[in-house]
C-alpha positions as CSV (number, residue, x, y, z in Angstrom):
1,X,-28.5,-34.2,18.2
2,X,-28.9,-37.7,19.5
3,X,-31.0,-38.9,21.8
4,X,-28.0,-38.7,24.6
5,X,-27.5,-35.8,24.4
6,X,-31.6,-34.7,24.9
7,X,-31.5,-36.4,27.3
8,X,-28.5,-34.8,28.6
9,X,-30.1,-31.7,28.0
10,X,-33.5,-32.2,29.5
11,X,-31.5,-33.2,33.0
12,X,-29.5,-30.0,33.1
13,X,-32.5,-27.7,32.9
14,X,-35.1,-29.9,35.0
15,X,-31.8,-29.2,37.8
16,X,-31.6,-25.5,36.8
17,X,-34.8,-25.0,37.4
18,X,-35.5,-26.8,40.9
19,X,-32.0,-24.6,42.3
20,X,-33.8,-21.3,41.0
21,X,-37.6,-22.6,42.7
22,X,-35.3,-23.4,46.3
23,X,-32.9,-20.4,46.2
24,X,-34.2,-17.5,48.5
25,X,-35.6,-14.4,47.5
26,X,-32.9,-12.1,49.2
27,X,-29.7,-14.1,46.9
28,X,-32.6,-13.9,43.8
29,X,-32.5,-10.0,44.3
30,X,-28.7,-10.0,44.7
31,X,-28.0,-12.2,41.9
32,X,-30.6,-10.4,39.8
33,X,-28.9,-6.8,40.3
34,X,-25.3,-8.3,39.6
35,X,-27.1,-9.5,36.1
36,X,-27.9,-5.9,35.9
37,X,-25.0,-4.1,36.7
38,X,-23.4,-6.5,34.4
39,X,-25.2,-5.9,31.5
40,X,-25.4,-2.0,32.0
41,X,-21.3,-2.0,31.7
42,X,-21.2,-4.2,28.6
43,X,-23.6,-1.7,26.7
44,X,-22.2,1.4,28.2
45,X,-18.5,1.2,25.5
46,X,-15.8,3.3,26.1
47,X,-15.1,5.6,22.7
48,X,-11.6,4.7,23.0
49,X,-12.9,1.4,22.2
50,X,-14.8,2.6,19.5
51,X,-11.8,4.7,18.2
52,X,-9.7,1.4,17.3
53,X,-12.9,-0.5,16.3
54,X,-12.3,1.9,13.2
55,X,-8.9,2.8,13.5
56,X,-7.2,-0.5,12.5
57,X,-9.0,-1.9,9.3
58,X,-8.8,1.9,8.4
59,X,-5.1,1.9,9.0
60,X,-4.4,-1.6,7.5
61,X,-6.3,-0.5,4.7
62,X,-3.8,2.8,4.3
63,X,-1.0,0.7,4.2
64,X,-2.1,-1.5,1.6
65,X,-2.9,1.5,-0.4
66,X,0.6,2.6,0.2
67,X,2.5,-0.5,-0.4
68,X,0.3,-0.7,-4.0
69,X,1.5,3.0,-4.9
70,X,5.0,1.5,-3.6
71,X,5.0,-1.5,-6.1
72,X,3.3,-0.2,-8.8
73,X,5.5,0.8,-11.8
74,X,5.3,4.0,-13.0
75,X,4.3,5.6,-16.4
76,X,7.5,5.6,-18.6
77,X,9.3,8.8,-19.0
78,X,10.9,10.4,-22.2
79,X,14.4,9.9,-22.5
80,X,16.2,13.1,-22.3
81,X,18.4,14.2,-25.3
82,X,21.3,15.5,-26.2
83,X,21.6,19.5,-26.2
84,X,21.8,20.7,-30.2
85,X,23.2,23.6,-29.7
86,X,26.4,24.9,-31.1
87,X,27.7,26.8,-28.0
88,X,28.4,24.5,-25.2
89,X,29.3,24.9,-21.7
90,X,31.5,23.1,-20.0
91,X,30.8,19.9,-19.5
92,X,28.2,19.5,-21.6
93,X,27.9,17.0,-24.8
94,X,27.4,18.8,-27.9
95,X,25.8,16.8,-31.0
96,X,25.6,18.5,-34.1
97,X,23.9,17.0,-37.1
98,X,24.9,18.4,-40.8
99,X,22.9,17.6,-44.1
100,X,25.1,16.4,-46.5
101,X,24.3,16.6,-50.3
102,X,24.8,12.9,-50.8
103,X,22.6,12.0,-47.8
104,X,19.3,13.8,-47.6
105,X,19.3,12.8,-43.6
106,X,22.4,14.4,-41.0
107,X,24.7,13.1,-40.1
108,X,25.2,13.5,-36.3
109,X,28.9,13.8,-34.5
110,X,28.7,13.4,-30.6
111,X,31.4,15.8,-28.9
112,X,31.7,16.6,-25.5
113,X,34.0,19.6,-24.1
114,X,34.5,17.8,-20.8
115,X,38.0,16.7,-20.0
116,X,36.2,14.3,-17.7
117,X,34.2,10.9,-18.4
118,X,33.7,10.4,-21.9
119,X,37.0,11.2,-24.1
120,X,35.5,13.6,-27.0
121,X,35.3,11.6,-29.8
122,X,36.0,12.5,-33.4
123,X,33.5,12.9,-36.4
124,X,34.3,9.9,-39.0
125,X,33.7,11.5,-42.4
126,X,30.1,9.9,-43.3
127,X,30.4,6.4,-45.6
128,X,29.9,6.7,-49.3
129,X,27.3,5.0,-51.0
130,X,28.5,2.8,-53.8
């Protein structure tokens, strides 16, 4: 602080204090009582006030919990396969693989008994090896 504003200061409460020596006792009481009643009803909180001194960090923290579930990507799933079974029902895609004694792994033909979406396809005999 600069000197100013000491001095400033140092008038306001020399004044403050000469209006509280001439001020009569009967206001003094009054004023004093007000200061009292005042104080009482600032300390005395309602719960309702209480209630939503918790309620809203704990709700803004729920929704940011929520909106992080929200965003977060989730674990990655198998990839469902193709039924291989013989019998089909219909509608269902069929894949059937077949050893072959020139290929020690199957060789897999896709068909599907469904007159709609996918056209059944055809098994394409399996390429020779040179």
């Amino acid at each position: 602080m600069n000197t100013s504003d000491r001095q400033f200061e140092q008038r306001a409460r020399e004044l403050y204090h000469e209006a509280a020596r001439r001020i009569d006792p009967a206001t003094a009481g009054r004023l004093r009582a007000a200061r009292r009643e005042a104080l009482a009803a600032t300390q005395q909180a309602h719960p309702s006030h209480h209630l939503a001194r918790w309620l809203v960090p704990s709700g803004a923290c729920a929704a940011i919990a929520l909106a992080a579930l929200l965003v977060w990507p989730s674990a990655p799933r198998p990839v469902a396969t193709a039924p291989t079974t013989a019998a089909a029902t219909a509608g269902e895609t069929t894949t059937r693989c077949r050893p072959t004694p020139s290929r020690p792994t199957p060789t897999c033909t896709r068909t599907s008994t469904s007159t709609a979406g996918w056209p059944p396809t055809t098994a394409s005999p399996p390429p020779t090896e040179p």
